[in-house]
C-alpha positions in Angstrom: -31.2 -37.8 -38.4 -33.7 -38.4 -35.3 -31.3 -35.7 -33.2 -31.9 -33.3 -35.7 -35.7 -34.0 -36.4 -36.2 -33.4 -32.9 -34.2 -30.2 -32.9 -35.8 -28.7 -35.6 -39.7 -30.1 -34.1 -38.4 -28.4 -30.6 -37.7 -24.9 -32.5 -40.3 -25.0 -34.3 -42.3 -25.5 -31.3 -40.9 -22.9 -29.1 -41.2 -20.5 -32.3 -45.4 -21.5 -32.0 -45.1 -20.3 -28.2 -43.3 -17.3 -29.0 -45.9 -16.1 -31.3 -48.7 -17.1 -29.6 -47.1 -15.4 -26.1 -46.6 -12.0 -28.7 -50.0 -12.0 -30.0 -51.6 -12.4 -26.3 -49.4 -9.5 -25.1 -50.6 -7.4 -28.1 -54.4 -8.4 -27.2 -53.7 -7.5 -23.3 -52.0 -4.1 -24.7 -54.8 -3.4 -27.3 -57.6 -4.0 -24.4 -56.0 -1.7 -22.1 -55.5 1.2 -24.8 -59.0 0.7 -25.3 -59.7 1.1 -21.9 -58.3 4.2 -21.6 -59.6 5.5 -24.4 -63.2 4.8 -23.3 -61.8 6.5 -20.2 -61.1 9.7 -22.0 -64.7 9.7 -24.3 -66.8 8.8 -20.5 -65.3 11.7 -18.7 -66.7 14.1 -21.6 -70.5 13.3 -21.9 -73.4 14.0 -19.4 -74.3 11.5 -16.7 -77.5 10.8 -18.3 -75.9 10.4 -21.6 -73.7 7.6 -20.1 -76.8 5.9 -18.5 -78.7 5.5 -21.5 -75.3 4.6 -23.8 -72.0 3.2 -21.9 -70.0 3.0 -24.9 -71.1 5.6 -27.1 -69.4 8.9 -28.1 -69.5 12.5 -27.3 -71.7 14.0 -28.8 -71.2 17.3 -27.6 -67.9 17.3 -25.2 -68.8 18.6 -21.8 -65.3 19.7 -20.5 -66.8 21.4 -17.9 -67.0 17.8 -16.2 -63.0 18.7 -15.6 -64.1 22.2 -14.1 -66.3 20.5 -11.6 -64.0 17.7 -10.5 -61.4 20.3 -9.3 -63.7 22.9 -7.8 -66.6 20.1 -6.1 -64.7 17.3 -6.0 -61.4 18.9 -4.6 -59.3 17.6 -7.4 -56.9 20.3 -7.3 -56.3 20.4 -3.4 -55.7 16.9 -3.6 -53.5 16.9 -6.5 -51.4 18.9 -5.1 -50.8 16.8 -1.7 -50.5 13.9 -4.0 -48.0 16.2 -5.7 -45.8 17.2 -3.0 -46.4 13.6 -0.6 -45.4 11.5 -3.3 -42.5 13.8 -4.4 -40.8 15.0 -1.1 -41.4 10.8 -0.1 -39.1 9.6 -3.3 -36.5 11.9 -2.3 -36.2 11.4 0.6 -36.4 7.3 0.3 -33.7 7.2 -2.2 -31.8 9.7 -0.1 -31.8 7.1 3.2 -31.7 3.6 0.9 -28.7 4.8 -1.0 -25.9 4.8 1.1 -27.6 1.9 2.7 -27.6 -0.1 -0.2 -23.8 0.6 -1.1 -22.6 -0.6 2.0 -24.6 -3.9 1.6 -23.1 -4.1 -1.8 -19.9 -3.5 -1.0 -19.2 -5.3 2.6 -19.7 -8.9 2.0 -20.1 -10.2 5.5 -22.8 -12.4 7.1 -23.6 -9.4 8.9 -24.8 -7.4 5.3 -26.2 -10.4 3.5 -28.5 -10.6 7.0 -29.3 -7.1 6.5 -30.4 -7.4 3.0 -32.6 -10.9 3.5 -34.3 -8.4 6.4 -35.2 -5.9 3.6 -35.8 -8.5 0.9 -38.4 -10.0 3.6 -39.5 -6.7 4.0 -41.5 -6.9 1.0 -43.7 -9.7 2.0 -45.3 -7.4 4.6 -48.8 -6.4 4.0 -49.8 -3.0 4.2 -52.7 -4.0 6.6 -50.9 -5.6 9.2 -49.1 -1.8 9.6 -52.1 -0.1 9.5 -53.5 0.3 12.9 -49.8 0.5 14.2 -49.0 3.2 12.1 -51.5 5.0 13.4 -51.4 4.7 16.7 -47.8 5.8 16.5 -48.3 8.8 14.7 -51.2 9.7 16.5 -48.8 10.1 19.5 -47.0 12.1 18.2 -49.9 14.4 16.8 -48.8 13.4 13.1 -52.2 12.2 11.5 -54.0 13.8 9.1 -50.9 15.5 8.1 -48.9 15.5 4.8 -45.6 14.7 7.1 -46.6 12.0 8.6 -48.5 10.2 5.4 -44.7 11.2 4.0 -42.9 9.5 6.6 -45.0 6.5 6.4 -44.5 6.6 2.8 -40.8 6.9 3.3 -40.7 3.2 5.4 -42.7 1.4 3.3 -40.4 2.3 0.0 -37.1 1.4 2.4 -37.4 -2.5 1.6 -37.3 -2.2 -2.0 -35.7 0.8 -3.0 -32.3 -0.7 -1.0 -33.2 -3.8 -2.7 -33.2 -2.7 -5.6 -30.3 -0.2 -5.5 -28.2 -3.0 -4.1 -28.1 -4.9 -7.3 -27.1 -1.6 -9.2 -24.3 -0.8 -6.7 -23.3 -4.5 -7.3 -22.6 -4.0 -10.8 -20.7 -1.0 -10.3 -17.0 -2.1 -11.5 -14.5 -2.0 -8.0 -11.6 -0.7 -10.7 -13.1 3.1 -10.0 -13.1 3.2 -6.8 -9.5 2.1 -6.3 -8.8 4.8 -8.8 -10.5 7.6 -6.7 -8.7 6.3 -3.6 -5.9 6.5 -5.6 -6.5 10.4 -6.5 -6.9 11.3 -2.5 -10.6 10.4 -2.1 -12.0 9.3 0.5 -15.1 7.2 1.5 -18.0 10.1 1.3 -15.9 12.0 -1.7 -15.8 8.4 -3.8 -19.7 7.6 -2.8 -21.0 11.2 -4.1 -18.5 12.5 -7.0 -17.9 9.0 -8.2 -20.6 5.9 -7.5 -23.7 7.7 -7.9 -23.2 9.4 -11.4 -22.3 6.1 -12.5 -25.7 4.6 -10.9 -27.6 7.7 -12.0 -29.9 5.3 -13.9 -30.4 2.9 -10.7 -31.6 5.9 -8.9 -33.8 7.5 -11.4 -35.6 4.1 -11.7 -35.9 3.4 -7.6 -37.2 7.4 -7.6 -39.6 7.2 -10.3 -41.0 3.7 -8.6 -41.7 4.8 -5.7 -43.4 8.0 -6.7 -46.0 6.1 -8.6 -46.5 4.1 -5.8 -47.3 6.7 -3.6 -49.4 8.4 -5.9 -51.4 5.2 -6.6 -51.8 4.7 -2.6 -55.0 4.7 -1.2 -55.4 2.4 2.1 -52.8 4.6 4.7 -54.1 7.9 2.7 -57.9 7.0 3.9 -56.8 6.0 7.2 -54.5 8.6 8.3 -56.0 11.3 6.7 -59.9 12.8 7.3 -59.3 16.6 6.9 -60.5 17.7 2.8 -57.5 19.8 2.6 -55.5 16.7 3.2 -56.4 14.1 1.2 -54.6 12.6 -1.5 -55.9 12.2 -5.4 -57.5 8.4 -5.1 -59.2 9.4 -1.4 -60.8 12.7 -3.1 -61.9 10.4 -5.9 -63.7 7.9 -3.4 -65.0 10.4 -1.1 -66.4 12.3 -4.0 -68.1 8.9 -5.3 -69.2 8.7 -1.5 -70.7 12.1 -1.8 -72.6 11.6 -4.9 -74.5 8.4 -3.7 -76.9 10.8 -1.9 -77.8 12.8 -4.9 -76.9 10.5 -7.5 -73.5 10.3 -9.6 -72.3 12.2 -11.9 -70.7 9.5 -14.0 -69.7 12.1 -16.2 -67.5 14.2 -13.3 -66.7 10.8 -11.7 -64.6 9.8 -15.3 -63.0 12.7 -15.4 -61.8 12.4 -11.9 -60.4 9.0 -13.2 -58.6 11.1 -15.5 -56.4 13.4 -13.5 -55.3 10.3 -11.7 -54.7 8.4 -14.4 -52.5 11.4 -17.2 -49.6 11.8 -14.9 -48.9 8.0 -14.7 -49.6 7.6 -18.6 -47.7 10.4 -19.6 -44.6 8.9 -17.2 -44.9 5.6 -18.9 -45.3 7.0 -22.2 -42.0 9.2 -21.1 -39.5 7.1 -19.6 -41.6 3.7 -19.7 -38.4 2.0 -20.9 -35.6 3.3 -18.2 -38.2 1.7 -15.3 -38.3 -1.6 -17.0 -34.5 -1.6 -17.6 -33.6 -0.4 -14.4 -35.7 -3.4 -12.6 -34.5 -6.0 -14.5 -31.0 -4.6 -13.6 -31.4 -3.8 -10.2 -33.5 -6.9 -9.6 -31.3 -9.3 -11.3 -27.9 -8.8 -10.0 
């Protein structure tokens, strides 16, 4: 009787936690959809408007504010290097750490369980400690201020955990199909394309669509190796427009709406394929 007393005090304890943990979730979620949303109203008033009232509403919407953040602040320009850095850099990283990450899956060796503690390590690197050698490296090589070389720094810094992360998925591939392709005449490179990565299609989608918000959040190698206007990236145009404006005071309005074009690509991916990222990391991660 005491057993089960204490069973039934321990569920109905854990069930307590449970609800508690689901209603702070839905507070935390609730907060930050409210935050966006007071987002979306700011970058439509006037900056005066927004002085005077912080949280109030439109009253007439000013969607010029959008107009202005592309053409003054160089929104567009920088879009479109965000656009095309962050891109070309998730290809390209999930390109290299594929085949990388297979062969660590598949050779079990000291050697390949070295190789991935190095990347896994890799990880715990701050980005600040790279910084000034980064730059003096590409600066050799006449590569700063450029979108290629903000690309190829891009491209090391997603190596550690884009082959971490694809190892796992290449880990749970079942061995039974690539002794059947071997079996059919195929050989190492003919098995790794026609038959491994369809089957971790969902692997690489996550570890692509990872890194490109990373690199479209990115702001500290962006302001360093980077100085030109036609250059910079979406969060360095947003800063150096805030920059800008402290001379002849912000426009909180233009500022918001900035915010804005940073902010819809990311929202809309969530909103799209929100699910498939948080699947493919507990997958990838877990194995």
């Amino acid at each position: 009787m005491r057993s089960r007393s204490r069973t039934r005090s321990g569920r109905g304890s854990s069930g307590l936690a449970t609800r508690i943990g689901t209603a702070v979730v839905w507070l935390v979620v609730a907060a930050d959809l409210l935050l966006v949303l007071w987002i979306l109203l700011t970058s439509l008033r006037g900056g005066p408007d927004i002085l005077h009232h912080a949280f109030g509403l439109p009253t007439s919407p000013k969607t010029d504010n959008y107009a202005t953040a592309l053409d003054e602040g160089g929104f567009a320009r920088a879009a479109l290097n965000s656009l095309l850095t962050a891109g070309l850099s998730s290809v390209v990283a999930v390109a290299l750490a594929a085949p990388c990450a297979y062969a660590l899956a598949r050779r079990r060796s000291r050697t390949s369980s070295a190789l991935t503690m190095t990347f896994a390590m890799g990880l715990g690197v701050p980005g600040q400690v790279l910084v000034v050698p980064l730059f003096v490296g590409l600066s050799r090589v006449n590569l700063t201020d450029s979108d290629l070389g903000l690309g190829l720094v891009y491209v090391g810094l997603a190596m550690p955990f884009t082959v971490f992360l694809l190892t796992g998925f290449f880990s749970g591939i079942p061995g039974v199909l690539e002794e059947a392709a071997v079996l059919d005449g195929a050989g190492p490179l003919r098995t790794f394309v026609q038959v491994v990565l369809p089957v971790a299609r969902g692997g690489l989608i996550t570890a692509f669509l990872l890194q490109f918000i990373t690199a479209w959040n990115e702001t500290l190698f962006a302001l360093v190796l980077t100085n030109s206007q036609g250059k910079t990236t979406l969060p360095v145009a947003l800063s150096s427009f805030v920059a800008a404006q402290q001379f002849n005071g912000l426009d909180y309005g233009t500022m918001f709406a900035g915010v804005c074009i940073i902010l819809a690509p990311m929202i809309a991916l969530f909103s799209w394929m929100g699910s498939r990222i948080i699947q493919g990391m507990t997958v990838g991660i877990g194995k």
